[in-house]
VOGU-3710 file (C-alpha; in Angstrom, 3 decimals, decimal comma):
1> xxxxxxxxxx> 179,738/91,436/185,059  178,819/91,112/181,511  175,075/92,501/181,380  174,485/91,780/177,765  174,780/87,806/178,961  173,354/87,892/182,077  170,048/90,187/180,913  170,224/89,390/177,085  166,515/90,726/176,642  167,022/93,543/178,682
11> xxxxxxxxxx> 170,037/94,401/176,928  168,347/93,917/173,558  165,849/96,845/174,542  168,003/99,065/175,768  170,619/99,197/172,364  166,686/99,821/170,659  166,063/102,676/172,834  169,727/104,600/171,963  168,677/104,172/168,169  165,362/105,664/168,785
21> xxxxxxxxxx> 166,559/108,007/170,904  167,541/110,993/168,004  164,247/110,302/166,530  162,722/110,893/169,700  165,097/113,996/170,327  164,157/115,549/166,595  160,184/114,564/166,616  157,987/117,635/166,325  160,301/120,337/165,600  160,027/120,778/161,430
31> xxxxxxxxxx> 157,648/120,052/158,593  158,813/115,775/158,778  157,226/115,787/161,801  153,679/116,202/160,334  153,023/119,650/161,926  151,787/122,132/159,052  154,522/125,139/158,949  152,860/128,219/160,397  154,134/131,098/157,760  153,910/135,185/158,629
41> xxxxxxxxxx> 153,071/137,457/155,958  153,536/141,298/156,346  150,728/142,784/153,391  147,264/141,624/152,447  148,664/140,376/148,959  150,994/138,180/150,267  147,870/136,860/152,778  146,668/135,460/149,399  150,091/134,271/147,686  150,747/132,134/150,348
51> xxxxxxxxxx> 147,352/130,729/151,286  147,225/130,036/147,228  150,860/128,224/147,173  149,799/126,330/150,336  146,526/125,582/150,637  146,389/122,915/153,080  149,171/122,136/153,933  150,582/124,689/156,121  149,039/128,020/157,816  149,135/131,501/156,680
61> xxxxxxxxxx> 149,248/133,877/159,822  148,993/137,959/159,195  151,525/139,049/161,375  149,476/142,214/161,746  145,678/143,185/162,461  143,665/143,167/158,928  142,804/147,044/159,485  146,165/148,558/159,857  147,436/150,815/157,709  151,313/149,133/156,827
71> xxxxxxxxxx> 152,686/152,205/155,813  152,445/154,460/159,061  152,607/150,903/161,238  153,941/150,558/165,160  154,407/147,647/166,267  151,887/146,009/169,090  152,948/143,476/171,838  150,466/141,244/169,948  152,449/141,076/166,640  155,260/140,254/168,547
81> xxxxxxxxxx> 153,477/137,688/170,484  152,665/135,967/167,001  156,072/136,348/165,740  157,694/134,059/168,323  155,420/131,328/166,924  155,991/131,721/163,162  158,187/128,834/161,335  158,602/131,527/158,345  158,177/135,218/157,354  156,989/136,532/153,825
91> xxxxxxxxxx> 158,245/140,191/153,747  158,105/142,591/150,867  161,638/143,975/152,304  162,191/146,865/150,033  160,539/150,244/152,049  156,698/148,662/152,494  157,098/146,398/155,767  159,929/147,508/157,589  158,129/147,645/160,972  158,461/143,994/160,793
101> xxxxxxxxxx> 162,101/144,060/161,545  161,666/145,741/164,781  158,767/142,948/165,487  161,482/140,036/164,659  163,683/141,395/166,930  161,779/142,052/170,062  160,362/138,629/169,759  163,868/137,383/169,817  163,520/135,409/166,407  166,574/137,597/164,283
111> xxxxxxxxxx> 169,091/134,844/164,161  166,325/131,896/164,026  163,431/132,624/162,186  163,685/132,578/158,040  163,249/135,791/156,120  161,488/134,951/152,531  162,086/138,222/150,676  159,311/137,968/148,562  160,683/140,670/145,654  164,039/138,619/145,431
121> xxxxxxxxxx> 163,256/138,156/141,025  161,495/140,897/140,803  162,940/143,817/138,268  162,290/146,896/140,741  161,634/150,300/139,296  161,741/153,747/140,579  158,574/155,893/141,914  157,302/157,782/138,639  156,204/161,359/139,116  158,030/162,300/142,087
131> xxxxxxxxxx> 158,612/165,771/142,882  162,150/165,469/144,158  163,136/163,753/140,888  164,416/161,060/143,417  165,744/157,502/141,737  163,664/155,991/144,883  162,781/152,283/144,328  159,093/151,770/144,715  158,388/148,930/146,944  154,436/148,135/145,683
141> xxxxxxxxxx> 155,334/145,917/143,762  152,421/143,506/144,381  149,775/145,868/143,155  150,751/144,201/139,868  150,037/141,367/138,091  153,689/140,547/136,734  155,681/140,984/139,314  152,782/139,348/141,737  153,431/136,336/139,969  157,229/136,433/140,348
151> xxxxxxxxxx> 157,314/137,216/143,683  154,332/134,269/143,756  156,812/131,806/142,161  159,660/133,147/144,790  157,707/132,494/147,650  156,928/128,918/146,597  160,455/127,960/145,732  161,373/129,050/149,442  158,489/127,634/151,098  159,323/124,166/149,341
161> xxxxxxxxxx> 163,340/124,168/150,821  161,840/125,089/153,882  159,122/122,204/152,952  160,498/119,699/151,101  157,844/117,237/151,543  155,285/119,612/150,170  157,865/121,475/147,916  156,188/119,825/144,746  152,432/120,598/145,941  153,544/123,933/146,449
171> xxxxxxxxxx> 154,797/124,384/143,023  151,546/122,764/141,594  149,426/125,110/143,794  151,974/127,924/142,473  151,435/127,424/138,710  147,638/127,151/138,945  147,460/130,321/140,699  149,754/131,932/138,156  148,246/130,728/135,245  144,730/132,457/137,137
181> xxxxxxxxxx> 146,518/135,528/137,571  147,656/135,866/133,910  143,868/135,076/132,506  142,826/137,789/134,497  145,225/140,193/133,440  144,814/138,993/129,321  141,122/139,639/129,602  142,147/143,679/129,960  145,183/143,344/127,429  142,994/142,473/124,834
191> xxxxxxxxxx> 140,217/145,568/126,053  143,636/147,495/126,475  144,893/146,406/122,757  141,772/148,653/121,057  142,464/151,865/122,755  144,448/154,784/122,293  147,141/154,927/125,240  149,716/157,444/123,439  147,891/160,397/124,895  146,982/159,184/128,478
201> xxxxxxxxxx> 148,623/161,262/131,013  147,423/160,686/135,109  148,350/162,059/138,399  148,185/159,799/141,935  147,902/161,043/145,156  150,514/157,743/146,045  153,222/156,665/144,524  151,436/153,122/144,533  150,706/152,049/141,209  153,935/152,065/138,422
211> xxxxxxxxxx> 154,476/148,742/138,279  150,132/148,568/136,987  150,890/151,144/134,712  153,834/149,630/133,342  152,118/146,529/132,598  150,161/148,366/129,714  152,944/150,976/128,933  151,368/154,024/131,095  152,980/156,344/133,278  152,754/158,718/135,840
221> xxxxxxxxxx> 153,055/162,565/135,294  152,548/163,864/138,693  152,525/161,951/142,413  150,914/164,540/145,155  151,952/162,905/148,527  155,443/163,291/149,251  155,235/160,230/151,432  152,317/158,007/152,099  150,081/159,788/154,839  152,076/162,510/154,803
231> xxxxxxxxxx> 149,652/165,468/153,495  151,925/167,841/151,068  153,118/171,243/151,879  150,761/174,434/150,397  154,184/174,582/148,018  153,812/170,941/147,248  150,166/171,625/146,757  150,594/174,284/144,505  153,571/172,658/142,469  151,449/169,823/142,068
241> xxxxxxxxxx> 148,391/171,315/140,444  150,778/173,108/138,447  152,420/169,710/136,744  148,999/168,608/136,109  148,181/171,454/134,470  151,651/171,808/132,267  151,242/168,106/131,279  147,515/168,579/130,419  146,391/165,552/133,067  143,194/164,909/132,973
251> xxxxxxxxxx> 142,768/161,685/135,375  143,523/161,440/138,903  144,115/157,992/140,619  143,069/157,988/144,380  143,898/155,584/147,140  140,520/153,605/147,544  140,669/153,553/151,276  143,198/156,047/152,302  143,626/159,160/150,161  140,021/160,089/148,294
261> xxxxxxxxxx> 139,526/163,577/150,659  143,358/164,329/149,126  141,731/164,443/145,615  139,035/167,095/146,277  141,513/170,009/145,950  143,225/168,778/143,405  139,705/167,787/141,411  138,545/171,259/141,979  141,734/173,183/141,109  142,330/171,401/137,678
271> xxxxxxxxxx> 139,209/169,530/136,295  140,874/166,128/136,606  138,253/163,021/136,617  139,207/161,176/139,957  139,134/157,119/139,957  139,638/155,372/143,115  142,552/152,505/142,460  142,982/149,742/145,803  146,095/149,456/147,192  145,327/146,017/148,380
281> xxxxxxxxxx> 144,623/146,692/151,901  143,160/147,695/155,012  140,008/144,769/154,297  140,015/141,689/155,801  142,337/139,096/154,634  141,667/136,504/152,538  142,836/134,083/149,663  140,899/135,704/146,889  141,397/139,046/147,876  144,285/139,648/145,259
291> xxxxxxxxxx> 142,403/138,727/142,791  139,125/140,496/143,541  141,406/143,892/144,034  143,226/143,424/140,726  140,494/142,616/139,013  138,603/146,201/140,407  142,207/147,975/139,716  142,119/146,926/136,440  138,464/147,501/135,447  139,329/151,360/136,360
301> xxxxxxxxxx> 142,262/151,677/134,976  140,156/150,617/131,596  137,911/153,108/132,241  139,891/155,653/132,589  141,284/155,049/129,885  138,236/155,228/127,853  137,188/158,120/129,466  140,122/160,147/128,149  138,946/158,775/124,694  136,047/161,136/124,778
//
């Protein structure tokens, strides 16, 4: 019996419903759909990157609690909980995050969820100042304003292949942000321009900031932690004060949050003037908080500068 004759209506629905059927198969599961991509980030600087690049259009999910410290970091059944949900990953992927590897992989998500490597342009430099004399790249690269906008620029040329109907807004969003980023850090270059910067010589007590320092041609003479959170030996102690002494250091950067009780000995051993730098975490996060903590980083940076002018 020929149906398409005998029920020509019922036949004309039915040849509708196999071409709708893909659509039907396919509706919901990607950014075409009209659901808003739900992207991880692993640090508080990439919190604000991505929220910047996106704005409304998609959502920005810390794929860790806003108080953790990301250096020392175990994973929690929550993290993993928000990983199996995430459409893509920001990751700084070169020593700062790499807890969130094992997170990926006990949510089940290493073969299916995308990996944005947010330093993938970025010109990586060793840690400056270590006592090992170890060619050890130095993953903080976002407490920067250079390489934050590269890795910026990265992240939104991912996010719009993953995207591409929002690929252009994310590039708009992407340049704005940039262009805020470099004002900020111009305001300093010209208060950097009038001092004298031949003669500044600092310690840390974390290898955290080179890629700052680079941006207005300062280095590092001595780093006092042999790892983050890892307090040094008495030997490491002593070898320490020693370098700061030998290289006539007057200027100590802390860790804002993590490492001020490290500077004490050091401050009362030498005579070094201790500044407290951020190393853009541990608050909650936020879309301006970048900006705010550069903006602090780079106001002491200027002053101790100044100071050593004295």
């Amino acid at each position: 019996m020929n149906l398409s004759k005998k029920y020509p209506a019922l036949w004309r629905h039915y040849l509708a419903l196999l071409v709708l059927l893909p659509a039907i198969a396919f509706a919901g599961t990607g950014p075409s759909s009209g659901t808003p991509l739900k992207i991880g980030v692993t640090l508080h600087p990439y919190y604000s990157f991505v929220a910047n690049i996106v704005g409304d259009r998609a959502q920005v999910v810390a794929l860790i609690p806003a108080q953790a410290n990301p250096h020392n970091y175990q994973p929690q059944p929550d993290d993993i909980t928000r990983a199996m949900t995430l459409d893509a990953l920001v990751v700084n992927g070169i020593g700062h995050d790499e807890w969130a590897s094992q997170i990926i992989k006990a949510a089940g998500r290493g073969a299916t969820l995308p990996i944005i490597q947010a330093n993938a342009s970025v010109a990586l430099i060793p840690i400056g100042g270590d006592q090992g004399g170890a060619k050890v790249v130095n993953p903080h690269t976002f407490v920067s304003t250079t390489a934050a906008i590269q890795q910026v620029f990265e992240i939104a040329r991912r996010l719009g292949e993953l995207d591409p109907d929002n690929a252009s807004a994310y590039r708009h969003n992407a340049l704005a942000y940039a262009a805020r980023i470099r004002a900020l850090r111009a305001r300093f270059m010209t208060r950097f321009a009038a001092l004298d910067l031949a003669s500044f010589r600092c310690a840390t007590t974390h290898a955290g900031y080179d890629y700052l320092m680079q941006e207005f041609g300062l280095f590092v003479s001595a780093v006092i932690e042999p790892r983050h959170g890892v307090a040094p030996t008495a030997r490491q102690l002593a070898n320490t004060i020693e370098a700061i002494k030998q290289a006539d250091v007057r200027v100590l950067f802390a860790e804002k949050h993590f490492s001020i009780d490290l500077a004490k000995p050091i401050e009362a051993a030498t005579g070094v003037k201790v500044f407290a730098l951020s190393h853009i975490t541990g608050s909650a996060y936020s879309a301006d908080e970048f900006e705010v903590a550069m903006g602090e980083n780079l106001e002491t940076l200027a002053a101790a500068v100044e100071y050593m002018q004295r």
